[in-house]
C-alpha positions as CSV (number, residue, x, y, z in Angstrom):
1,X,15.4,-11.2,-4.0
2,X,12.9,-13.7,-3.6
3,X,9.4,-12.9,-2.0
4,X,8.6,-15.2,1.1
5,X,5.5,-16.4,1.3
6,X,2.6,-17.7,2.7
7,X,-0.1,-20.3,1.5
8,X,-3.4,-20.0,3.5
9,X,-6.2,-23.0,2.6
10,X,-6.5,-26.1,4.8
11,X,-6.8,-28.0,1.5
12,X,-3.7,-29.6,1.1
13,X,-4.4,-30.2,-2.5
14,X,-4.7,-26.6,-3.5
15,X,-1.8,-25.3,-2.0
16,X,0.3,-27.5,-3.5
17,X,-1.1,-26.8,-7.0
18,X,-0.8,-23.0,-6.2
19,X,2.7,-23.6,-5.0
20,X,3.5,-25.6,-8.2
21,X,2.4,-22.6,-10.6
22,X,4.3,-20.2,-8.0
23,X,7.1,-22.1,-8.8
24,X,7.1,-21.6,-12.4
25,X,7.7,-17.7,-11.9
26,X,11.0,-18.5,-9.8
27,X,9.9,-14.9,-7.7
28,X,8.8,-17.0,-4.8
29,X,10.2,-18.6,-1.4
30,X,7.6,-20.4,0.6
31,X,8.3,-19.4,4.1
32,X,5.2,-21.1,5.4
33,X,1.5,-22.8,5.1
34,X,-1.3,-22.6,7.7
35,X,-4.9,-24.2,7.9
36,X,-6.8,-20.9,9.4
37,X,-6.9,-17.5,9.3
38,X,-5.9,-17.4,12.7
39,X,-3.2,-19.0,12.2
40,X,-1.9,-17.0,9.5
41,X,-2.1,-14.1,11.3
42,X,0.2,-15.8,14.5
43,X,3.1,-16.9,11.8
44,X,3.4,-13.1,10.2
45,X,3.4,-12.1,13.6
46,X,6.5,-14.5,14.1
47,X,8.2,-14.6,10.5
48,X,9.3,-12.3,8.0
49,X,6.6,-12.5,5.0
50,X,6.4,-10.5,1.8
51,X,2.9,-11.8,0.5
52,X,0.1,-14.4,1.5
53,X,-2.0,-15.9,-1.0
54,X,-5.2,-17.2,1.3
55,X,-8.4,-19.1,0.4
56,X,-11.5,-16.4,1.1
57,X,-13.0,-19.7,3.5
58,X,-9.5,-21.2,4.1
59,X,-11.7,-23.5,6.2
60,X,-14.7,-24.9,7.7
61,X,-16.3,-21.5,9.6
62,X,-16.4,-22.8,12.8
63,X,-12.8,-23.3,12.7
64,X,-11.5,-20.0,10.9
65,X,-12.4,-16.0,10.1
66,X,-12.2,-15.1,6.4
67,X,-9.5,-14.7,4.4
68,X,-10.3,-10.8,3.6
69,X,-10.3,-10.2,7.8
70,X,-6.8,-11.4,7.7
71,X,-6.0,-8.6,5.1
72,X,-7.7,-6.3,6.9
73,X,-5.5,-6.7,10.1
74,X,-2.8,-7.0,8.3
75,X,-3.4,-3.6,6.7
76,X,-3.4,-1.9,9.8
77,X,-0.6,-4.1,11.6
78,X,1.8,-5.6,8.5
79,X,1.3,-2.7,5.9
80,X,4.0,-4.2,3.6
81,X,2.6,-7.5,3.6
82,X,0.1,-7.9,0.4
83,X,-2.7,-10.4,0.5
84,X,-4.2,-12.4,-2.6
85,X,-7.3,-13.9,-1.8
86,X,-8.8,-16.4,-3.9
87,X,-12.3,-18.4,-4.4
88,X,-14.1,-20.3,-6.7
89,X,-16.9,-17.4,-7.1
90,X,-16.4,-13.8,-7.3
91,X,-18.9,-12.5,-4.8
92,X,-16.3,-11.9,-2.9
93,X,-14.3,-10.0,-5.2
94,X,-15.7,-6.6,-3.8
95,X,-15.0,-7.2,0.2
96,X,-11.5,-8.2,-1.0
97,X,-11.2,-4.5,-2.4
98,X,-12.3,-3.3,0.5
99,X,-10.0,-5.2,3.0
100,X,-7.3,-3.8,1.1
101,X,-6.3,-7.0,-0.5
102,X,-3.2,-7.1,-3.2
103,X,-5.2,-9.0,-5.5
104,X,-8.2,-11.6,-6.2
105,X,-8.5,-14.5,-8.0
106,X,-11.0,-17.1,-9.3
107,X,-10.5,-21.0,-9.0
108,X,-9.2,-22.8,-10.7
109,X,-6.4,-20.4,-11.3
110,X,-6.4,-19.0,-14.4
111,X,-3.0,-19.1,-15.3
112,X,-3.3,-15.3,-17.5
113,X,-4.3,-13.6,-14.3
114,X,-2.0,-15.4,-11.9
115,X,0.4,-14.2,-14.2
116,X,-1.0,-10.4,-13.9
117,X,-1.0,-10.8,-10.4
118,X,2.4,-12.1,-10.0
119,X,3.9,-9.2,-12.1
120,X,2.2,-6.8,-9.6
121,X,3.1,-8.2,-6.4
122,X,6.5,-8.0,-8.2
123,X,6.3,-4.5,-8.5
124,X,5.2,-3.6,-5.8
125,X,8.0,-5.8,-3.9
126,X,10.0,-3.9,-5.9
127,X,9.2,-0.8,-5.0
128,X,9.0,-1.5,-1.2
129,X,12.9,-2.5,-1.7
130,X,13.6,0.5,-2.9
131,X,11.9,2.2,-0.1
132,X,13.9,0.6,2.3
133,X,17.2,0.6,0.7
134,X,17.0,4.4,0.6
135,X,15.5,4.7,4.0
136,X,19.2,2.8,5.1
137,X,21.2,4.7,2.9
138,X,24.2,6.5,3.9
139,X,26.7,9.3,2.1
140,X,30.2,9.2,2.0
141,X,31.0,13.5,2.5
142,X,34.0,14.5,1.6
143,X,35.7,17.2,4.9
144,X,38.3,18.9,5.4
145,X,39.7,16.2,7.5
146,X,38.6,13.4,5.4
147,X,35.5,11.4,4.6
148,X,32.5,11.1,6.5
149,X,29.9,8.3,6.2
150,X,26.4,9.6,7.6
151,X,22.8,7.9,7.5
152,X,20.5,9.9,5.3
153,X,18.2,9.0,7.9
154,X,19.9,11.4,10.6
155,X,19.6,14.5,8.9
156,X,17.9,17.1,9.7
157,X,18.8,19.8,6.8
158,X,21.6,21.2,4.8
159,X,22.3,24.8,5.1
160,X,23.9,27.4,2.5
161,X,25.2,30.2,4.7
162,X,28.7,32.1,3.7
163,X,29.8,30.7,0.7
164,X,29.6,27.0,2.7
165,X,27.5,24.5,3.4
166,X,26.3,22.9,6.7
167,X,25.0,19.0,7.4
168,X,23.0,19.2,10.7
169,X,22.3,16.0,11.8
170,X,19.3,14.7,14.6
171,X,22.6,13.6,16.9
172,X,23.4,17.0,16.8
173,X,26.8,16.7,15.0
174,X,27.4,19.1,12.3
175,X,29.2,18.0,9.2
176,X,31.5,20.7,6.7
177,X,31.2,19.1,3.0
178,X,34.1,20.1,1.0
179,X,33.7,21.1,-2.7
180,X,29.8,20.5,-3.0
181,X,27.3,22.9,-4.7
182,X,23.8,22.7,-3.5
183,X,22.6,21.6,-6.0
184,X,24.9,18.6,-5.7
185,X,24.0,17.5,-2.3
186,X,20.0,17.8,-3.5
187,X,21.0,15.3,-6.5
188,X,22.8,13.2,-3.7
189,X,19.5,13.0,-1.5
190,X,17.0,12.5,-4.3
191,X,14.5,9.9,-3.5
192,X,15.3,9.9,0.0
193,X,12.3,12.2,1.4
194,X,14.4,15.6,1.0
195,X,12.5,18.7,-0.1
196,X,14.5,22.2,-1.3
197,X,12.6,24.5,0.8
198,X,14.6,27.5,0.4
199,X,17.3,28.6,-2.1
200,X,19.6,27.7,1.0
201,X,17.8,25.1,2.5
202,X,17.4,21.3,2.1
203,X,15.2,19.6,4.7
204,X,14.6,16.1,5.8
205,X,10.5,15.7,5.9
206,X,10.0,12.6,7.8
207,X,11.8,14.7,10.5
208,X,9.5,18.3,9.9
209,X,7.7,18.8,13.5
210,X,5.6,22.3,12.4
211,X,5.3,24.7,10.0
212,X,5.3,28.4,11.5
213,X,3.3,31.4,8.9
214,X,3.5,34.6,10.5
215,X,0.7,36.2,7.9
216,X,1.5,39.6,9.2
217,X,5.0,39.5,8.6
218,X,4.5,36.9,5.7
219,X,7.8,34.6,6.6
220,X,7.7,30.9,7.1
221,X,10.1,28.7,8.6
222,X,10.1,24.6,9.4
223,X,10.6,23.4,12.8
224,X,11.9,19.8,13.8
225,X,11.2,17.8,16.9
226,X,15.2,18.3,19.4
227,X,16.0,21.2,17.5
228,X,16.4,24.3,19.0
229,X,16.0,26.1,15.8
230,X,14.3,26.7,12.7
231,X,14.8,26.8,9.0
232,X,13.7,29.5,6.4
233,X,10.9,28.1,4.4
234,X,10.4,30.2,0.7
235,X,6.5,32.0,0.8
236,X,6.2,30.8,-2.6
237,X,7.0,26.7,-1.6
238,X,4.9,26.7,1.4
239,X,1.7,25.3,-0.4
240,X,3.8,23.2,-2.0
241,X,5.1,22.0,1.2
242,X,2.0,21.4,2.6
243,X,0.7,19.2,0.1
244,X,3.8,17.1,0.2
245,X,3.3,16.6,4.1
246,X,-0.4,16.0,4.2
247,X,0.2,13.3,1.9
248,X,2.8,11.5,3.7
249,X,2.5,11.8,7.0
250,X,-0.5,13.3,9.8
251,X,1.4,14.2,12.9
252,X,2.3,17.8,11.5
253,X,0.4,20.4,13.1
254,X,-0.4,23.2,10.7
């Protein structure tokens, strides 16, 4: 898959000399070209775009904002979007790092570094796929009545209990599997944002609402947000735990 793009620089002449080298790396579909910062920021807003590659003054300054302010919106609005500024000095090179830029590079393009660049933006891209593709992933669970295909992204946890095991879903559907270890249905989630939290627990952590510790009693469970419930949480994972979910996510209350 080809990443869409955007060329930012009112200079007709250099965005079609960057589009020509972007060319050569066959990674690259030019969704789009605008004048002004401004009005790169109102096409994202209205097209799909994987990266923008944006003059630091795409234009006279009484007609445009820099390029590194359209990076830093765009950090806080498009998170997925990477922005490469460029200029023909690098003074700039420091604000672009902190505007959260993808990349920065010197005119005229230096064809080494575009090079660098490209193979990062690639990789990135890459990984973002990923991300997604797993995020709309869906198993195929073999019942006692058949096969059942579930998003990953409905579950809540997988339960142990008797011998069986136990799908509970955010619907509130519960799914049998038939002839699958635990250890299977971890291997089946890997990558997806599932955490073994118990010897009979698997638990979805983009779905964990709080984390109850009882220190008298020493027993921790995991709640989730429409669940009227809780799930056992191992004494010795719960730091563990903690680290994971401070890192990926802030709306957990400890």
């Amino acid at each position: 898959m080809k990443m869409r793009t955007l060329l930012v620089d009112s200079d007709e002449t250099l965005r079609t000399n960057l589009w020509n080298l972007l060319k050569l790396y066959q990674n690259f579909a030019l969704e789009g070209e605008a004048d002004t910062a401004e009005a790169a920021v109102s096409f994202v807003q209205q097209h799909p775009v994987d990266v923008i590659f944006i003059n630091h003054q795409p234009a006279e300054p009484c007609r445009t904002s820099t390029g590194d302010w359209v990076a830093y919106l765009l950090a806080q609005t498009h998170p997925d979007v990477q922005v490469v500024l460029y200029a023909d000095t690098a003074d700039w090179a420091f604000q672009a790092f902190r505007s959260q830029c993808a990349g920065y590079l010197l005119l005229p393009f230096d064809p080494l570094a575009l090079q660098a660049q490209v193979n990062r933006l690639r990789y990135v891209f890459d990984l973002q796929q990923t991300k997604r593709e797993a995020a709309n992933r869906s198993l195929l669970i073999k019942t006692r009545i058949g096969y059942q295909l579930t998003p990953v992204s409905d579950i809540l946890f997988v339960e142990r209990s008797n011998r069986k095991n136990r799908i509970v879903t955010q619907s509130g559907a519960e799914i049998h599997p038939l002839g699958y270890t635990m250890n299977q249905l971890e291997q089946m989630l890997e990558g997806c944002g599932f955490y073994r939290c118990y010897q009979s627990f698997i638990v979805n952590l983009s779905k964990v609402s709080f984390i109850r510790a009882d220190g008298s009693s020493k027993t921790y469970a995991i709640q989730f947000d429409g669940y009227d419930g809780e799930v056992l949480l191992s004494r010795d994972k719960y730091p563990e735990l903690l680290t994971l979910l401070k890192e990926k996510y802030a709306n957990i209350d400890f």
